[in-house]
ChimeraX commands (.cxc) that place a marker at each C-alpha (Angstrom):
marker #1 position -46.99,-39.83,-9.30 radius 0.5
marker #1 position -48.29,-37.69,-6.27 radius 0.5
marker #1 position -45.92,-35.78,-4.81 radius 0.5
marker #1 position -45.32,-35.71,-0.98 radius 0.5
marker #1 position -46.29,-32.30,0.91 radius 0.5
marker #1 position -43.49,-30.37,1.98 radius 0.5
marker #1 position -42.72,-30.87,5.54 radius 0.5
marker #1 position -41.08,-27.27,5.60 radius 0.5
marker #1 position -44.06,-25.13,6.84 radius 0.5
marker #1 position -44.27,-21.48,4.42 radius 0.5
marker #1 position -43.14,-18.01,5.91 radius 0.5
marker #1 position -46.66,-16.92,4.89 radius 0.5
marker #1 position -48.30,-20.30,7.08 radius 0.5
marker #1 position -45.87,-19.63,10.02 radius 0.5
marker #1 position -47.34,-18.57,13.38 radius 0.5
marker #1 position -47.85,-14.92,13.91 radius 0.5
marker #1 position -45.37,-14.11,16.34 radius 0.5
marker #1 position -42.45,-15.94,14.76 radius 0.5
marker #1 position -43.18,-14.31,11.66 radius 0.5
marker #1 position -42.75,-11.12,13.49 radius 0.5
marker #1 position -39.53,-12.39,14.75 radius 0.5
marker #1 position -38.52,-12.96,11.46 radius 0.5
marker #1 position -38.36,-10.08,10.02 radius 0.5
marker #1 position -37.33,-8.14,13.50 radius 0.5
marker #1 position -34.09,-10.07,13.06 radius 0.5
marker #1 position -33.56,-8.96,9.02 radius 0.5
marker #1 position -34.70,-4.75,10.26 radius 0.5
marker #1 position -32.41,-5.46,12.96 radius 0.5
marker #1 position -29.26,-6.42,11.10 radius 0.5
marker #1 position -29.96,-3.93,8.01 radius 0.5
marker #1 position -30.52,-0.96,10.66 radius 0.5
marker #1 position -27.58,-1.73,12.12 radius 0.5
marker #1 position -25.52,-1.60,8.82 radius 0.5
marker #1 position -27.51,1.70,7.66 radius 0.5
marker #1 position -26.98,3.09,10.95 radius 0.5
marker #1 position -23.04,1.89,10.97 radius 0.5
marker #1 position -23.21,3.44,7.16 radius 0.5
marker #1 position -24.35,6.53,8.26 radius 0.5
marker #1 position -22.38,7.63,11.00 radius 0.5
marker #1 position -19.69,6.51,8.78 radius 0.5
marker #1 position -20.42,9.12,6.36 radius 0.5
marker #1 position -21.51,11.84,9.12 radius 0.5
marker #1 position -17.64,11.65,10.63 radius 0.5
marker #1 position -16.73,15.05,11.99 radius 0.5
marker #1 position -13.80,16.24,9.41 radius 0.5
marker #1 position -10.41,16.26,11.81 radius 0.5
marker #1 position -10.08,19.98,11.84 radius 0.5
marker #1 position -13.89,20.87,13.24 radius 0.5
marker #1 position -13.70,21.65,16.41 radius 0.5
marker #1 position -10.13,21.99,16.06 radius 0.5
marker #1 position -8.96,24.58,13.55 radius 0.5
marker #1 position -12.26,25.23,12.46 radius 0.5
marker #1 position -15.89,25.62,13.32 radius 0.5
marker #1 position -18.28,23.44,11.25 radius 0.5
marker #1 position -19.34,26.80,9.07 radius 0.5
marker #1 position -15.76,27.68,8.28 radius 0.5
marker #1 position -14.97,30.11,10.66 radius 0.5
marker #1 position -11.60,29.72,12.37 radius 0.5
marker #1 position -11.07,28.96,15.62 radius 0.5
marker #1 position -8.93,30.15,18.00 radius 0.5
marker #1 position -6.24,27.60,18.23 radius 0.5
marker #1 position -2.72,29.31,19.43 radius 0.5
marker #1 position 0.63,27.01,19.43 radius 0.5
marker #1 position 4.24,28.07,18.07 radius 0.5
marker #1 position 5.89,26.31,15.07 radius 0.5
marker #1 position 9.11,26.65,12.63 radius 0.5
marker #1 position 8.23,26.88,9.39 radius 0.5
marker #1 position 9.45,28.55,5.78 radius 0.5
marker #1 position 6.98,31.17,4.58 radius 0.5
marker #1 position 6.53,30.71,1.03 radius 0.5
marker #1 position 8.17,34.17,-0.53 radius 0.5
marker #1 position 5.98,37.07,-2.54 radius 0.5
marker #1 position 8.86,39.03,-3.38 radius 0.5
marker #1 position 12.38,38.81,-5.08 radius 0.5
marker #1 position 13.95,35.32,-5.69 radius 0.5
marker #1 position 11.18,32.59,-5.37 radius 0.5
marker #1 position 7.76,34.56,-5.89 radius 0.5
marker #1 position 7.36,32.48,-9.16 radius 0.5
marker #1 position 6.00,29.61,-6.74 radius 0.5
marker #1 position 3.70,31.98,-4.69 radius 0.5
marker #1 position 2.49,33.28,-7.92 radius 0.5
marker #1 position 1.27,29.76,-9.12 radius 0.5
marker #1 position -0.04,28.92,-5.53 radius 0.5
marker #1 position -2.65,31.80,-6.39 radius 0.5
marker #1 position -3.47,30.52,-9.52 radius 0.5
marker #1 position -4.60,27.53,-7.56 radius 0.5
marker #1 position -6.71,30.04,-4.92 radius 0.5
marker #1 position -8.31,31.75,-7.98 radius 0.5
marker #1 position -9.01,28.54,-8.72 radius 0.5
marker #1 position -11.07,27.30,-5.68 radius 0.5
marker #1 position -14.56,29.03,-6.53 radius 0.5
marker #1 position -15.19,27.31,-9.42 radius 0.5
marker #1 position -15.47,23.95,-7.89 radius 0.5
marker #1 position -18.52,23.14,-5.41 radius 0.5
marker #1 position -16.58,20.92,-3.23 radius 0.5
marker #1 position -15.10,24.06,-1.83 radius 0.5
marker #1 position -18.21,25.00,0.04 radius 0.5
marker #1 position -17.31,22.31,2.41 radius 0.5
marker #1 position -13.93,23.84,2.83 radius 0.5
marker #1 position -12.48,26.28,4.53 radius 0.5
marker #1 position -9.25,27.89,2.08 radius 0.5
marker #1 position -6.48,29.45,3.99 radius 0.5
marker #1 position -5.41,32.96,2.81 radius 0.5
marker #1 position -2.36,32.80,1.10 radius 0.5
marker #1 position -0.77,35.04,3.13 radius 0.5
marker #1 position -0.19,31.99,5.59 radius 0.5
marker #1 position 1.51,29.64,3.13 radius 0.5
marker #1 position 3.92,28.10,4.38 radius 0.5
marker #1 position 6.04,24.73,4.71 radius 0.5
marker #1 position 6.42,23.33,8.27 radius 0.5
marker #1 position 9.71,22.65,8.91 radius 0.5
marker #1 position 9.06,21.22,12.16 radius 0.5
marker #1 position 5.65,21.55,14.17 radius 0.5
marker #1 position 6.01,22.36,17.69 radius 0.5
marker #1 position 3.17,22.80,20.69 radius 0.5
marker #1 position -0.18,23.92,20.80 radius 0.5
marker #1 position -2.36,24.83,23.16 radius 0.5
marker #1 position -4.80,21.78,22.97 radius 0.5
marker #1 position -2.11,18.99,22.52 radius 0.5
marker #1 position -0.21,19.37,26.39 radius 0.5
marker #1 position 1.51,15.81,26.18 radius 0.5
marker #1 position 5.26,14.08,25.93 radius 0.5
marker #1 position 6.50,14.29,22.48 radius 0.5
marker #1 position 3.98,16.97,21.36 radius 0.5
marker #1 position 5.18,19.69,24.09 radius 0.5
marker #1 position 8.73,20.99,24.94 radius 0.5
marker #1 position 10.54,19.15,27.37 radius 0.5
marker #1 position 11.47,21.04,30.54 radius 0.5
marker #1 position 8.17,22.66,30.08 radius 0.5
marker #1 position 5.85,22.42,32.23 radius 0.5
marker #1 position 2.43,21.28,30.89 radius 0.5
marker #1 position 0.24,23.81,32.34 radius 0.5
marker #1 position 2.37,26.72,31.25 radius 0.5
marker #1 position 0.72,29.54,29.89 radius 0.5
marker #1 position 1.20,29.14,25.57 radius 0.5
marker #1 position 2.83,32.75,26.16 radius 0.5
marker #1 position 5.50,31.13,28.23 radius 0.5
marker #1 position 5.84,28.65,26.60 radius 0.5
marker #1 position 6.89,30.31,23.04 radius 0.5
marker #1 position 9.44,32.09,25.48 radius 0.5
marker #1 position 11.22,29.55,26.67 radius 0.5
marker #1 position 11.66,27.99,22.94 radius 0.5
marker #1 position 12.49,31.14,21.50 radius 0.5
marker #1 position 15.49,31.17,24.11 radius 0.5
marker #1 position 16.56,27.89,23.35 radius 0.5
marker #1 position 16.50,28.71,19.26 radius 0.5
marker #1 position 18.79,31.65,19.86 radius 0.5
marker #1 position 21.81,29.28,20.71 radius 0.5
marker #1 position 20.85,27.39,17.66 radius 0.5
marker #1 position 23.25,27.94,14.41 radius 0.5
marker #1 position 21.75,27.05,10.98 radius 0.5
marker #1 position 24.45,24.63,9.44 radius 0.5
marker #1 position 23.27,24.00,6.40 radius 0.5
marker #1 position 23.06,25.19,3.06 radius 0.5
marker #1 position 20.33,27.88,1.83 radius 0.5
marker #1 position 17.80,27.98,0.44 radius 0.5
marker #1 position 15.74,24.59,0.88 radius 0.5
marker #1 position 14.99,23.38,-2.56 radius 0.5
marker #1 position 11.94,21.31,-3.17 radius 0.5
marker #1 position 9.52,20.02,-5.53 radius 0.5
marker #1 position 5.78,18.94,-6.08 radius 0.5
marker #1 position 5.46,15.65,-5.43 radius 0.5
marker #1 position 2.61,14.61,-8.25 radius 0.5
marker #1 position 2.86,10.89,-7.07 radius 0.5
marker #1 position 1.78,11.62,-3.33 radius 0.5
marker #1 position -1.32,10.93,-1.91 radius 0.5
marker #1 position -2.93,13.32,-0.28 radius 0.5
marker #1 position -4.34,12.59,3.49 radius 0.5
marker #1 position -8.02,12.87,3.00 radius 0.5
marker #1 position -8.45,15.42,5.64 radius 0.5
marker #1 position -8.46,19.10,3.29 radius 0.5
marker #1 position -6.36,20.23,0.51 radius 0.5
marker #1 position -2.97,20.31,0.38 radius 0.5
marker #1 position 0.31,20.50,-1.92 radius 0.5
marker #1 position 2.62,17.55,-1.44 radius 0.5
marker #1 position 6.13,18.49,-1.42 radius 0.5
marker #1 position 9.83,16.65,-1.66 radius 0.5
marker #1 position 13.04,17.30,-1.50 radius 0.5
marker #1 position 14.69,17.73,-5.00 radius 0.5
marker #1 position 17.72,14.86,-4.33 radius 0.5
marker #1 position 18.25,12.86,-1.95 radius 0.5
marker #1 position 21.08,14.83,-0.81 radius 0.5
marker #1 position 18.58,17.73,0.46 radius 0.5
marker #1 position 16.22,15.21,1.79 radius 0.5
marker #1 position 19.55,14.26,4.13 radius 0.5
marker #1 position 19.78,17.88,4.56 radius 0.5
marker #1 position 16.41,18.71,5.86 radius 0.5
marker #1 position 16.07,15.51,7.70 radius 0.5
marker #1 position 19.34,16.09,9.34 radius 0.5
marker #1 position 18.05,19.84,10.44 radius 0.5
marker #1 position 14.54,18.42,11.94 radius 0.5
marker #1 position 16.33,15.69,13.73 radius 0.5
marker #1 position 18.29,18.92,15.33 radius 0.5
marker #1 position 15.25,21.47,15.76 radius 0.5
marker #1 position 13.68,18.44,17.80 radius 0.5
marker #1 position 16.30,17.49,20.06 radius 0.5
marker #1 position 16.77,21.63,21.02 radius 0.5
marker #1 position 13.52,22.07,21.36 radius 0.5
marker #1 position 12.15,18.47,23.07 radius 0.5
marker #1 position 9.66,18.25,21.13 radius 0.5
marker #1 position 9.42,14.89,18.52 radius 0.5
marker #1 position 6.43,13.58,17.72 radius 0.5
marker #1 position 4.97,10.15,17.00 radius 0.5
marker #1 position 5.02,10.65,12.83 radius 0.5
marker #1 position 8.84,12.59,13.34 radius 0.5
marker #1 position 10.38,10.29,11.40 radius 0.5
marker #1 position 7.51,9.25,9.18 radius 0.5
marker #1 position 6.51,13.21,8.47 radius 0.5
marker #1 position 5.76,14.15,4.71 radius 0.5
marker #1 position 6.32,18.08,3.72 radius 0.5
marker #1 position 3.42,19.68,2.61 radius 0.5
marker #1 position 1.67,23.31,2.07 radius 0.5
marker #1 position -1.69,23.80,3.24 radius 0.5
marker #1 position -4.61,25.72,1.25 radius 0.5
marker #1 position -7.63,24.44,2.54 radius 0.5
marker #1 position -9.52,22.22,5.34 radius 0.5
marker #1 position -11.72,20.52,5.71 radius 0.5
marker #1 position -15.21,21.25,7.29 radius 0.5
marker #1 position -17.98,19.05,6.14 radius 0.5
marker #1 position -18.22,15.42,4.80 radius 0.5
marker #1 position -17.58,14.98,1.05 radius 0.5
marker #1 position -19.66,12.61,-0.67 radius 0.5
marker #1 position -18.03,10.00,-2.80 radius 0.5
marker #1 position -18.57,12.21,-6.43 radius 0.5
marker #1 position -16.95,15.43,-4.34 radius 0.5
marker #1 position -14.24,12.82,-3.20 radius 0.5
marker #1 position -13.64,11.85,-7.02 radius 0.5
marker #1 position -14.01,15.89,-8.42 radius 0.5
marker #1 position -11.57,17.00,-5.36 radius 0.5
marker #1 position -9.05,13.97,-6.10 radius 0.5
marker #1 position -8.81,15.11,-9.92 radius 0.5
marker #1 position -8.67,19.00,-8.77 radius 0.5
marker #1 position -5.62,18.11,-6.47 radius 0.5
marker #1 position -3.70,16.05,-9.17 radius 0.5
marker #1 position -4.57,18.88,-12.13 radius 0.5
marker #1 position -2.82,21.58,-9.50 radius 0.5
marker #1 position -0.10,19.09,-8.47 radius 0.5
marker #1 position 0.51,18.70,-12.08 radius 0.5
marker #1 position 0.41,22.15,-12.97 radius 0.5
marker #1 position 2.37,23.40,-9.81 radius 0.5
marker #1 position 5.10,21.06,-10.99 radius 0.5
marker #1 position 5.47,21.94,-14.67 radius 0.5
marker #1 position 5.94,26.02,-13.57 radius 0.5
marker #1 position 7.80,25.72,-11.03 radius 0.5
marker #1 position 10.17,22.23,-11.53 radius 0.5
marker #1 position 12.33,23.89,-8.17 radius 0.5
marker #1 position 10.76,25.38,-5.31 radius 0.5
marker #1 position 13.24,27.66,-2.97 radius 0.5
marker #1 position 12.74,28.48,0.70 radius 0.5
marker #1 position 14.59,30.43,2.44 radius 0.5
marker #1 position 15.86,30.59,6.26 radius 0.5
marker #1 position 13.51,28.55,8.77 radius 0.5
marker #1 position 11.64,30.94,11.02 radius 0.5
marker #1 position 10.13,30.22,14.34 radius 0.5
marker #1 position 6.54,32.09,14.34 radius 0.5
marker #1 position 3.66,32.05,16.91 radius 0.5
marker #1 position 0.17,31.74,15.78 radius 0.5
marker #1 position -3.47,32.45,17.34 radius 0.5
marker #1 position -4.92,30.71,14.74 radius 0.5
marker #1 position -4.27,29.14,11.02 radius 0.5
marker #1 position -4.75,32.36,9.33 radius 0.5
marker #1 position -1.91,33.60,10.41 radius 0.5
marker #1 position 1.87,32.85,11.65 radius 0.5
marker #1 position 3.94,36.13,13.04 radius 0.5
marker #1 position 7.59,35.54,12.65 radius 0.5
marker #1 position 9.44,36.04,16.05 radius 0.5
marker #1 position 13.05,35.16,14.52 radius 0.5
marker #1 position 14.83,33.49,11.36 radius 0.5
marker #1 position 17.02,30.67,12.09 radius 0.5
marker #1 position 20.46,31.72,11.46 radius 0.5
marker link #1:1,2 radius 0.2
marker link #1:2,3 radius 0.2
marker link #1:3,4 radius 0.2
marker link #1:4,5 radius 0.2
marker link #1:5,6 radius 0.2
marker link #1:6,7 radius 0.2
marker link #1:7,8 radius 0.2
marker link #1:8,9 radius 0.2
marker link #1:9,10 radius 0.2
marker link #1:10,11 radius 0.2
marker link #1:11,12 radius 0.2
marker link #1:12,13 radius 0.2
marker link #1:13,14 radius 0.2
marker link #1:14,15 radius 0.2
marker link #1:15,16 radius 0.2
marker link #1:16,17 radius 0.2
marker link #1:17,18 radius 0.2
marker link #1:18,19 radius 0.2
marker link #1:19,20 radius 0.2
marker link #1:20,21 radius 0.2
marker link #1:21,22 radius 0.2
marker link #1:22,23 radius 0.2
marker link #1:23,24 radius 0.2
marker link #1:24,25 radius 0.2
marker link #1:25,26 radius 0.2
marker link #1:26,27 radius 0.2
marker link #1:27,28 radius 0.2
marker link #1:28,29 radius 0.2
marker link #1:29,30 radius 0.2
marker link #1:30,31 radius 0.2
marker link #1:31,32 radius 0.2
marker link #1:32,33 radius 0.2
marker link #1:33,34 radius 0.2
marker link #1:34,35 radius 0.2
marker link #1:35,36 radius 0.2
marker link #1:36,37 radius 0.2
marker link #1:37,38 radius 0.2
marker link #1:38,39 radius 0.2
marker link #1:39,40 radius 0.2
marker link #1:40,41 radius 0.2
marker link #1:41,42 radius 0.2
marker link #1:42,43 radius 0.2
marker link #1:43,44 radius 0.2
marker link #1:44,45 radius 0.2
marker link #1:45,46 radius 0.2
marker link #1:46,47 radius 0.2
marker link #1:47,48 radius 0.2
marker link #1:48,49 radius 0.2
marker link #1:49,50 radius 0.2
marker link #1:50,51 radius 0.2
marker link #1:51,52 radius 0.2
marker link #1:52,53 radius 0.2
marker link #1:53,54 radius 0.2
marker link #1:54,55 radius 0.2
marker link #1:55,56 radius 0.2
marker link #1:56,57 radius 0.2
marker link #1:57,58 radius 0.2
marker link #1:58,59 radius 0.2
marker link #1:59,60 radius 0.2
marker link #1:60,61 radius 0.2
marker link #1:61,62 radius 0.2
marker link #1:62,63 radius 0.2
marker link #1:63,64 radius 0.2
marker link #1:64,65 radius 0.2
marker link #1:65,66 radius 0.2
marker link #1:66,67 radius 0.2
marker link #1:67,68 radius 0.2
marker link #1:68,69 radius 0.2
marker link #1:69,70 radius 0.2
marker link #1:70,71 radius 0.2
marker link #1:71,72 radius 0.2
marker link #1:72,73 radius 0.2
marker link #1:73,74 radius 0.2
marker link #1:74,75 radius 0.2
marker link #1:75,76 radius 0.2
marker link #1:76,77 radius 0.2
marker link #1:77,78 radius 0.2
marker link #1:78,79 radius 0.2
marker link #1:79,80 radius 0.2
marker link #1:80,81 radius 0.2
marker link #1:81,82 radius 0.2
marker link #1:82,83 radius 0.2
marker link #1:83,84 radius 0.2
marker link #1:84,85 radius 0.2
marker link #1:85,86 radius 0.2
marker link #1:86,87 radius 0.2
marker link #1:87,88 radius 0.2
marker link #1:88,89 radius 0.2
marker link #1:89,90 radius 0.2
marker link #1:90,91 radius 0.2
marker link #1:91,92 radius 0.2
marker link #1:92,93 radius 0.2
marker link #1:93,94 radius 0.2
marker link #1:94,95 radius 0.2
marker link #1:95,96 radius 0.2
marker link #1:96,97 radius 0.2
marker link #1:97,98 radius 0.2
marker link #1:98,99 radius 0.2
marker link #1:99,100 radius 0.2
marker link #1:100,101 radius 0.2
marker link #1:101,102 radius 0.2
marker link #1:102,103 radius 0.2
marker link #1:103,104 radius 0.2
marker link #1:104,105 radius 0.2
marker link #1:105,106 radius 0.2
marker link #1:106,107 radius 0.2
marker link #1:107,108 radius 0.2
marker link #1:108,109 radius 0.2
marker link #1:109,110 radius 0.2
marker link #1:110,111 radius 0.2
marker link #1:111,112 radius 0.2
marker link #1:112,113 radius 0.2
marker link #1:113,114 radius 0.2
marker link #1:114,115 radius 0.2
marker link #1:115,116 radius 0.2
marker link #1:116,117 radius 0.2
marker link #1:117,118 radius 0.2
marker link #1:118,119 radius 0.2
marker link #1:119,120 radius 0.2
marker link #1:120,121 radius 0.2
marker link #1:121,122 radius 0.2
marker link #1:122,123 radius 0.2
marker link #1:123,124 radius 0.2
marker link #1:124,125 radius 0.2
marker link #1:125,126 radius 0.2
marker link #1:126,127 radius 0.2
marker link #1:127,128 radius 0.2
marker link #1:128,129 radius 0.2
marker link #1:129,130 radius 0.2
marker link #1:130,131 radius 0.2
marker link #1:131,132 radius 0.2
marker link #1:132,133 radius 0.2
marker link #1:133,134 radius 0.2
marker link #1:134,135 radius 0.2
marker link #1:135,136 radius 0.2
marker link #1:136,137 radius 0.2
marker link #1:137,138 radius 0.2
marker link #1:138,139 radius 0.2
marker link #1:139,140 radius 0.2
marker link #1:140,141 radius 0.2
marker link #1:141,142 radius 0.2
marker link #1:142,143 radius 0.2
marker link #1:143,144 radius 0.2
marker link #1:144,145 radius 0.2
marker link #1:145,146 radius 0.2
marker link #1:146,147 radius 0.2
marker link #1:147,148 radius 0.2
marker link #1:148,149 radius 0.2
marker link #1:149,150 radius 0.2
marker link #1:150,151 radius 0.2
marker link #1:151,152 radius 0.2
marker link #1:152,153 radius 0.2
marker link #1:153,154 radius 0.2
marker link #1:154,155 radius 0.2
marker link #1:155,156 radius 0.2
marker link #1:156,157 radius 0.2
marker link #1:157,158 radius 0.2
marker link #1:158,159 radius 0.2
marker link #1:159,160 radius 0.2
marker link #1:160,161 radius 0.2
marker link #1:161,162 radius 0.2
marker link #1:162,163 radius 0.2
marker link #1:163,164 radius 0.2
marker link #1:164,165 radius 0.2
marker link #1:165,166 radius 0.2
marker link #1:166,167 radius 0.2
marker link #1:167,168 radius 0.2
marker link #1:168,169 radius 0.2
marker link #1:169,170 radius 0.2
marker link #1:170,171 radius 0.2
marker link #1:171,172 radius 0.2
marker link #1:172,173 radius 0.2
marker link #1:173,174 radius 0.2
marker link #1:174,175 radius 0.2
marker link #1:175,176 radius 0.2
marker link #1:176,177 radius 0.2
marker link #1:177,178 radius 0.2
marker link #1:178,179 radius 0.2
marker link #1:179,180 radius 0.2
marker link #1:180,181 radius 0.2
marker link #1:181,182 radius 0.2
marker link #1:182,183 radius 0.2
marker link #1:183,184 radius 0.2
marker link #1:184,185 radius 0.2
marker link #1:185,186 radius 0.2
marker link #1:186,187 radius 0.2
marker link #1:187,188 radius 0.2
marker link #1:188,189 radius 0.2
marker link #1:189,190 radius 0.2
marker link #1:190,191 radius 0.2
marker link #1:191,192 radius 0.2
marker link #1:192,193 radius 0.2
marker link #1:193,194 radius 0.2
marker link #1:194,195 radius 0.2
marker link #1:195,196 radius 0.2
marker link #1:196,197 radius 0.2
marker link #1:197,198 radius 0.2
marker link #1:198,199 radius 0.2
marker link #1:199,200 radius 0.2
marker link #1:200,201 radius 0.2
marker link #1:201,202 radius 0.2
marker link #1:202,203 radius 0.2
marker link #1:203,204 radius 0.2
marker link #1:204,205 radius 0.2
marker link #1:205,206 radius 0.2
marker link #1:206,207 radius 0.2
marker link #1:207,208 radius 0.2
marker link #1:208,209 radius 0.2
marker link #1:209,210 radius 0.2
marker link #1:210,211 radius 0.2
marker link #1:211,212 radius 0.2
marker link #1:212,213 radius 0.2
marker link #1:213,214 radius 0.2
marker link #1:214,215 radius 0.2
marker link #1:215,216 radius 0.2
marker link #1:216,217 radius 0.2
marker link #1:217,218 radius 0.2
marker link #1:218,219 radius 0.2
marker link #1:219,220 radius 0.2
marker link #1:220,221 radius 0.2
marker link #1:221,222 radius 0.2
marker link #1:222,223 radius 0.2
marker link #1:223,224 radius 0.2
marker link #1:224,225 radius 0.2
marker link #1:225,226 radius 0.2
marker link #1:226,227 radius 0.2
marker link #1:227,228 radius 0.2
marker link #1:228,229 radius 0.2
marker link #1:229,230 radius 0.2
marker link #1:230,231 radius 0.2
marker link #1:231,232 radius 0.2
marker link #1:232,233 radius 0.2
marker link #1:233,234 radius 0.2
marker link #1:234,235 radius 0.2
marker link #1:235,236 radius 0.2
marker link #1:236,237 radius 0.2
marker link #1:237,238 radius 0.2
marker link #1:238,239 radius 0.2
marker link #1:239,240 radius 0.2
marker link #1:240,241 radius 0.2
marker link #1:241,242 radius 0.2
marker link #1:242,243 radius 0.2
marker link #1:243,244 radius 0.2
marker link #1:244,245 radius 0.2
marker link #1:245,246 radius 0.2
marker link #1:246,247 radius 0.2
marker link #1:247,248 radius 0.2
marker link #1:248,249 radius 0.2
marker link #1:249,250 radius 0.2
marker link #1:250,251 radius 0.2
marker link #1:251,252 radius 0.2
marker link #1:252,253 radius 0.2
marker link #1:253,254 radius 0.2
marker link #1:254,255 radius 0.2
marker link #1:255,256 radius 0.2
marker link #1:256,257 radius 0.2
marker link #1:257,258 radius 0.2
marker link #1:258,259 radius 0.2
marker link #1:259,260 radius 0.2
marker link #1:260,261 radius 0.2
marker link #1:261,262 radius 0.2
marker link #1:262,263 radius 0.2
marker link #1:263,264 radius 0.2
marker link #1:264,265 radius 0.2
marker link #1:265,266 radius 0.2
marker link #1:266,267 radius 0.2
marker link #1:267,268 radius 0.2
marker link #1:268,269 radius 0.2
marker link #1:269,270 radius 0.2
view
């Protein structure tokens, strides 16, 4: 039996031009997915341009905040002590090239953030403030309002290392919690006062996560530098949690800062 010739003419018989056409359509659609793919994985980290320049330098970035220095002497150096085993850390890990670590004399947990100089909007700058004020003004003006405040709750903060906590993709950080739910109450209770004396509340206020910062960062991870930096954090989450179960901060202090390296105390919260 003779078969019938296929009526379906062969991409190699097909005219000349809609050959071309052909395969301009399948370039077209896989350069548009390699080019979506790549500018995917060529997104500018948060903090560049920000916090940072893209070769780790820091920028100039001024703003006030309230926040609990973590402590180096006395009662409570135990968790600054294991915060350094974590810097001393860092070098041995290439991911770290494309971050920039934070000297540890800047730990700190942010009690409540306040203004900056680059984010001039409701919410994210004092009320009553006007929005072109100078930043030097502006840190006046809240550190008058803070001295009326009175600190009515108990000292210190205690917290822990939250292990279970993801972190946000955007650097390194430590995830903390409070140790009961009575102290979350407590330092729930204390933001929810800060903000309303200050006018300043953000968007995430009543979403926001306590954290330290160590590093950020400055150039796009690829996916094995995602995986070795994901297994770093939870090996220092872990190991942050087993020598120090209880994590004490003492008296909230509103500071002023030029940039992330460091935050000047301008008073305690009292």
């Amino acid at each position: 039996m003779t078969s019938s010739p296929s009526t379906q003419t062969p991409l190699s018989a097909a005219p000349l031009d809609e050959t071309r056409r052909h395969w301009l359509r399948l370039g077209g659609t896989a350069l548009a997915g390699l080019s979506l793919l790549t500018c995917a994985r060529a997104a500018t980290p948060h903090a560049v341009g920000h916090k940072f320049f893209a070769d780790g330098r820091v920028k100039p970035f001024g703003g006030n905040t309230i926040i609990c220095h973590l402590p180096q002497q006395d009662a409570g150096y135990a968790s600054f002590d294991a915060l350094l085993d974590v810097y001393r850390d860092f070098p041995h890990h290439p991911f770290m090239a494309k971050m920039a670590p934070l000297p540890p004399s800047s730990y700190h947990m942010t009690v409540l953030g306040c203004a900056d100089d680059e984010h001039r909007k409701p919410g994210l700058w004092p009320h009553g403030v006007p929005m072109d004020a100078p930043m030097a003004e502006c840190d006046a003006l809240l550190m008058q309002r803070l001295t009326s405040f009175s600190l009515d709750c108990e000292l210190p903060l205690r917290m822990r290392v939250d292990d279970q906590r993801p972190g946000p993709g955007e650097g390194l950080r430590i995830e903390m919690a409070p140790v009961d739910a009575a102290e979350e109450r407590k330092l729930r209770r204390l933001r929810d006062q800060l903000a309303d004396l200050t006018g300043i509340r953000a968007p995430d206020h009543d979403r926001f996560t306590f954290h330290i910062s160590l590093a950020y960062l400055v150039g796009e991870l690829h996916a094995e530098e995602r995986e070795a930096l994901e297994r770093a954090r939870r090996a220092w989450h872990t190991e942050l949690a087993r020598k120090v179960p209880v994590w004490h901060l003492g008296a909230p202090e509103f500071c002023t800062f030029d940039d992330m390296f460091a935050f000047r105390r301008r008073m305690y919260l009292v």
